[in-house]
N, C-alpha and C positions, 0 to 999 in steps of 0.2 A: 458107507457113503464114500464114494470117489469124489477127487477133487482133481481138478489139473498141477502137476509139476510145474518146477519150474525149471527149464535149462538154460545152456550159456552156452558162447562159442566154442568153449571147451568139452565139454558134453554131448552138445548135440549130434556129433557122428552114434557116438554110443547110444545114447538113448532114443536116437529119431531113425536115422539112415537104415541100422544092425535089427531092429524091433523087432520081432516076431510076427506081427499082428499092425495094422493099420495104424498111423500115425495121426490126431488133428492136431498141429501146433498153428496155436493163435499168437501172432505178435503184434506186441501193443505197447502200450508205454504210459507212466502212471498217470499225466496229464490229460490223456485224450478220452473226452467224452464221450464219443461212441464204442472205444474200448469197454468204458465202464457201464456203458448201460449193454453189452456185449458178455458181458464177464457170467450174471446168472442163468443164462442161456446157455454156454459151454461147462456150467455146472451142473444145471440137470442132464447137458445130453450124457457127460461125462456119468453121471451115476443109471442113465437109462442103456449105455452101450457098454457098461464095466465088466471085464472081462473080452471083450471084444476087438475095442476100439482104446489104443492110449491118447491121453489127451496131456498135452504140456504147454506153456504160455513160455514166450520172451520175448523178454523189456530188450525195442530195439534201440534204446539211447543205450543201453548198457551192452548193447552185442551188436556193433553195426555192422560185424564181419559176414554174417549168417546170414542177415536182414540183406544185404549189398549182394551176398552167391547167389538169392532166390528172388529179386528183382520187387523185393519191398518199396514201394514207393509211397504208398497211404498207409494208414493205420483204422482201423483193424483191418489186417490181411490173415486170414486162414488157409493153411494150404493143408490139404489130407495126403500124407505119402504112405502107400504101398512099398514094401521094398526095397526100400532106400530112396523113392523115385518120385517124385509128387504128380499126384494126381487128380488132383481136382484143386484151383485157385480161386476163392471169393474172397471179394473186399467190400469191406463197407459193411456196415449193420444189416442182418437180413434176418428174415423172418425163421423161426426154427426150424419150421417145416422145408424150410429150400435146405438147410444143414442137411436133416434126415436125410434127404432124399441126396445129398452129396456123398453122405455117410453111407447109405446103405449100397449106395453103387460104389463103393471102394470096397465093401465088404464079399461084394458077386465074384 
């Protein structure tokens, strides 16, 4: 069973930018209530796309350097990067199926 990481400003070139394989990093923050009803939904895709697709969360009160280079401004913001590169930006609570369909076109 996959779960999401977690990274930090420190990290994150390493584990997001360098990946091999498509990036979904969700940033959120522990307070935010659409984070957390957000959070089971990037748990199943993460165990439906494992192998694939990596999936890593960060707390943007704890990493506001990362959050401020990619133009975070609400919470939850999910970006899917290719590459090093991001490619696809959704914010706000969305429904799984609009994920999938972000996911599978970063996988094409």
């Amino acid at each position: 069973m996959s779960k999401p990481v977690s990274v930090d400003d420190g990290n994150f070139e390493q584990t997001v930018l360098k990946a091999d394989k498509p990036v979904l990093v969700d940033f959120w923050a522990p307070w935010c209530r659409p984070c957390q009803m957000v959070a089971p939904i990037i748990d199943e895709l993460a165990n439906e796309y494992e192998g694939k697709v990596n999936f890593v969360k960060m707390d943007v009160d704890q990493n506001p350097k990362t959050a401020t280079k990619y133009g975070v401004m609400s919470i939850p913001t999910l970006l899917i990067f290719k590459k090093g590169t991001p490619v696809s930006h959704i914010v706000g609570l969305r429904p799984k199926g609009d994920l999938k369909k972000n996911l599978d076109e970063a996988l094409e």
